[in-house]
N, C-alpha and C positions, 0 to 999 in steps of 0.2 A: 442516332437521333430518332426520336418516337413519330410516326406517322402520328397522323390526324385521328384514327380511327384507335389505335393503341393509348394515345391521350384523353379519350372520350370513356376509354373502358376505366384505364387507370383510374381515373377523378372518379365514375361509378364507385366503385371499389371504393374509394376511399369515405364515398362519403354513405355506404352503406356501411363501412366498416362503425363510423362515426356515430350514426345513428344506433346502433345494437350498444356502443358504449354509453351512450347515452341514457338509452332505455334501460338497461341494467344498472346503472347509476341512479335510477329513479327509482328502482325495485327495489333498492337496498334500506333498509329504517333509519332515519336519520335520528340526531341521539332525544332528541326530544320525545323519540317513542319507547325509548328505552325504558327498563324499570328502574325507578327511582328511591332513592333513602333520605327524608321520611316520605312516604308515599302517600298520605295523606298531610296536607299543610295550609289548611283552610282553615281548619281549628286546631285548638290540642286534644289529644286523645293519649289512653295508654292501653295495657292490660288488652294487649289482643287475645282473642278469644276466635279461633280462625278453624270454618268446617266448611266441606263439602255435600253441597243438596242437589235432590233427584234432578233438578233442574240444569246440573252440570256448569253450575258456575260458583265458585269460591264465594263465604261471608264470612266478614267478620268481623264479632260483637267487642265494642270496645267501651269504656270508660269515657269521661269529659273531665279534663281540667278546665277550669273554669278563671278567668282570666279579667282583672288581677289576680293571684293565688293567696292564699294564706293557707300553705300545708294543705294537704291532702281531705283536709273536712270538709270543704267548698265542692267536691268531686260531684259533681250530679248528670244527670240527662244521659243516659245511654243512644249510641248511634250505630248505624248497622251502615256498614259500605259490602261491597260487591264487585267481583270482575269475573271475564270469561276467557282474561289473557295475562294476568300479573302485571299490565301495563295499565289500561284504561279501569279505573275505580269509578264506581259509581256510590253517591253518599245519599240513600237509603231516608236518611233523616231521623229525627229524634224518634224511637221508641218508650222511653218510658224516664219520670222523673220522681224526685223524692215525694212531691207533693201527690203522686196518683198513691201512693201506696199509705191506705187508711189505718196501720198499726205503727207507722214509723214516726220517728220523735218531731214533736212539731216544728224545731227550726230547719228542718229539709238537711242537705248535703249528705254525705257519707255514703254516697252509691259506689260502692270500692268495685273491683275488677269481677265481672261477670263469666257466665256460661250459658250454653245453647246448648240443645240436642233435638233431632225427630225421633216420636215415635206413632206408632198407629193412626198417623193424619194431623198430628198435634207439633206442633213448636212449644216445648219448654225452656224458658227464659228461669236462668237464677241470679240471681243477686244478692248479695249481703247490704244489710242494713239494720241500724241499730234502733231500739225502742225508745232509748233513756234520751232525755234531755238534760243538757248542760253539760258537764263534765262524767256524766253515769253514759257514756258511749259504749266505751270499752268491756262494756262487763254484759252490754244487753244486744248483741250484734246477733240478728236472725236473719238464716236463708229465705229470701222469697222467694215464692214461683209465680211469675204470671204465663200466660197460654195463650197460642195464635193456633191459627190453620196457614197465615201466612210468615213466612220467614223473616219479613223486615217490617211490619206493619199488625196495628188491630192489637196487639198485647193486651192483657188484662189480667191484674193481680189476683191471684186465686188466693193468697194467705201463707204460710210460712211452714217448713217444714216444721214438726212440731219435735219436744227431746232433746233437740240437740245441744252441743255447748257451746258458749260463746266464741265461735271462730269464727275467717273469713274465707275470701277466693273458694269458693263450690267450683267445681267440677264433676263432669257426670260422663262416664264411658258406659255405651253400648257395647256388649259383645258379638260375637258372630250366632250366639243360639238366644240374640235377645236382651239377656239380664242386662237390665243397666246397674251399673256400680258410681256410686254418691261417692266424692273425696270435698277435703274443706282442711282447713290448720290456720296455724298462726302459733305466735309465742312457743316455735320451738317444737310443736306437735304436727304432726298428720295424722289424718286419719279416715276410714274408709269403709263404707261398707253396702250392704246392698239394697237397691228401691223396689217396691211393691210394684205392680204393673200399672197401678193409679200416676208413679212418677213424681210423688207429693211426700209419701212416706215410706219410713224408712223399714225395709223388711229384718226384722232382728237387732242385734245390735251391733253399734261402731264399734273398730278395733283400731289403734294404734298401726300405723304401717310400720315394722319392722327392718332394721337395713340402711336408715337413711343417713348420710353422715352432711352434719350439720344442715339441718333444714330450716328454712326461716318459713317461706310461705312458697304460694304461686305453684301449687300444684297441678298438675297435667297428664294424664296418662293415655297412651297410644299403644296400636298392638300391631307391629310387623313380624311375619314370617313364624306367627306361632310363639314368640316373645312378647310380655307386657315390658312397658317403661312409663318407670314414673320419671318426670321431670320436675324442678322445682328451685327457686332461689334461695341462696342461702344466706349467711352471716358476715359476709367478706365487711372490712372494713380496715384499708390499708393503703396508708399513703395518698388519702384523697380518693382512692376505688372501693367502692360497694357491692352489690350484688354479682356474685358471678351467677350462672349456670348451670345445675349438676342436674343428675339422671342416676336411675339406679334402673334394675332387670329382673324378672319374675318369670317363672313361668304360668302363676295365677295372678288373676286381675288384682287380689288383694294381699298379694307379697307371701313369704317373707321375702325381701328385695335383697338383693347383690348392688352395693352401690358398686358404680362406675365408673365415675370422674365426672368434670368439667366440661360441658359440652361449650359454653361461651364465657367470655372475660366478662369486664365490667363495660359499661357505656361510662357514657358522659354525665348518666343520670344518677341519683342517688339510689333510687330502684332499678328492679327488672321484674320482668312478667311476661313470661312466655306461650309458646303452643306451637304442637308441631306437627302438621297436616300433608298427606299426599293427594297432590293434584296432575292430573295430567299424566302419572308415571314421572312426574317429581316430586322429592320430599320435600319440603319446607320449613323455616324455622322464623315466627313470627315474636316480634320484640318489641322492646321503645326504649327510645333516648331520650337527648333534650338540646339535640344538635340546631333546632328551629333557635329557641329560645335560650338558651343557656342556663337555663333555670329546673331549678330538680323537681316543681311544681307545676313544670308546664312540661308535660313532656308527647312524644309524636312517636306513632308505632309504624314499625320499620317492617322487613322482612328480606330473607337471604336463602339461598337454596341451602339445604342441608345433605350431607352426604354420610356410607353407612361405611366401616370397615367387614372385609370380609366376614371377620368372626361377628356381625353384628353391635360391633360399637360404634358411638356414632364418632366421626371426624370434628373436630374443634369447628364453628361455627366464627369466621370473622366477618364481624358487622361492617358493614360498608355506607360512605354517606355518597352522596350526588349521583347523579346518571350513572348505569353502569349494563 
């Protein structure tokens, strides 16, 4: 039987034990701070566009559907969100819409899937947009640049690159000695090639990326361990599935490319549009569905870690929806 003094220590004990459970119970994230799929669900958005700035916190440029939809012409008002943890987003707010940009067709819509990059103290912002009104869309679609000093704010249309042909989804990679390199496609083509230090024009001429097996659009390119990779959606259309995926490998920013495979299936959506950024000393693989809405015209951009195989290929990317 426990004296007095041995039942006084015991309860101690128990109820320090108690407390340290407690406290570490508290430390732990409960799933509401978890990352989430779609991670933005305030609006719809798509065509992530996802970089890291001097500032050490993740953005990225995205698209607007615009809601009710009617297909993809409605798409306006570009928005910048932000985080410095993959959990907490912050929504930036509108940067830039059809109606600021003075050469584009007068009924507004058609701001398709954007791109961002820094260089020498400057944010360039691109976008596709087309000139012609009515049904002359398709044949007059021009890269715009507008320009900041700041990354989610202040933009302003500087005019279009000039040359080029009617394509969409701009992309633009910086390298390690500087050059940046201009990509853009559609209908089946990519193509690539190099900017003047102005960032407006094109130095020489476009060449067709070489390598690519079936490309549709949503080109991307990133450069690990001395390897480029283009990424891009293709043609898929099977059984109710759309866009997969794919990526090819270079050892120059502007090919000829090693395709590679399938880095992600199809969503729920009838597109895809990708990017794929390392943050923190992880890599990422930025997306959209239409898991909100159920609709291929309203769709929400998601994101999922990505991972590398030894020899540099990347691992299949499965998309995930809720807390996780």
């Amino acid at each position: 039987m426990m004296t007095t003094e041995q039942l006084l220590n015991s309860t101690a004990k128990f109820l320090q034990s108690t407390a340290l459970v407690l406290a570490v119970g508290m430390s732990i994230p409960s799933t509401s701070q978890a990352q989430s799929n779609p991670f933005i669900t305030h609006m719809y958005t798509a065509d992530p566009s996802a970089h890291v700035w001097a500032d050490g916190r993740l953005y990225v440029y995205a698209s607007h559907d615009i809601d009710p939809p009617r297909g993809c012409d409605l798409m306006d008002q570009y928005h910048v969100f932000s985080t410095d943890d993959m959990i907490h987003w912050k929504d930036h707010g509108e940067i830039l819409r059809s109606s600021q940009v003075p050469w584009g067709r007068k009924e507004g819509g058609f701001m398709w899937a954007p791109d961002c990059v820094y260089k020498n103290g400057t944010y360039y912002f691109y976008f596709p947009h087309p000139t012609g009104s009515g049904d002359q869309w398709n044949n007059t679609w021009k890269i715009g640049v507008a320009t900041s000093k700041k990354p989610a704010s202040d933009f302003q249309v500087q005019g279009y690159i000039q040359g080029l042909e009617s394509m969409i989804d701009p992309t633009v990679f910086i390298d390690d000695d500087g050059q940046a390199y201009f990509y853009y496609g559609g209908g089946g083509t990519c193509k690539g090639g190099k900017l003047k230090d102005n960032m407006i024009e094109i130095d020489g001429e476009m060449k067709k990326m070489e390598g690519l097996e079936d490309f549709h659009e949503a080109t991307w390119v990133h450069k690990r361990k001395g390897i480029y990779y283009l990424s891009y959606s293709d043609n898929h259309d099977v059984d109710g599935k759309h866009n997969q995926m794919r990526y090819a490998t270079s050892k120059s920013p502007l090919g000829p490319w090693t395709y590679r495979g399938i880095y992600m299936d199809p969503t729920d959506s009838y597109t895809n549009h990708g990017s794929i950024v390392e943050y923190k000393g992880q890599w990422y693989a930025f997306y959209h569905n239409s898991s909100i809405s159920h609709h291929d015209w309203l769709r929400s951009i998601c994101v999922d870690k990505l991972y590398y195989n030894k020899d540099g290929t990347i691992k299949k990317v499965i998309p995930t929806t809720g807390k996780k």
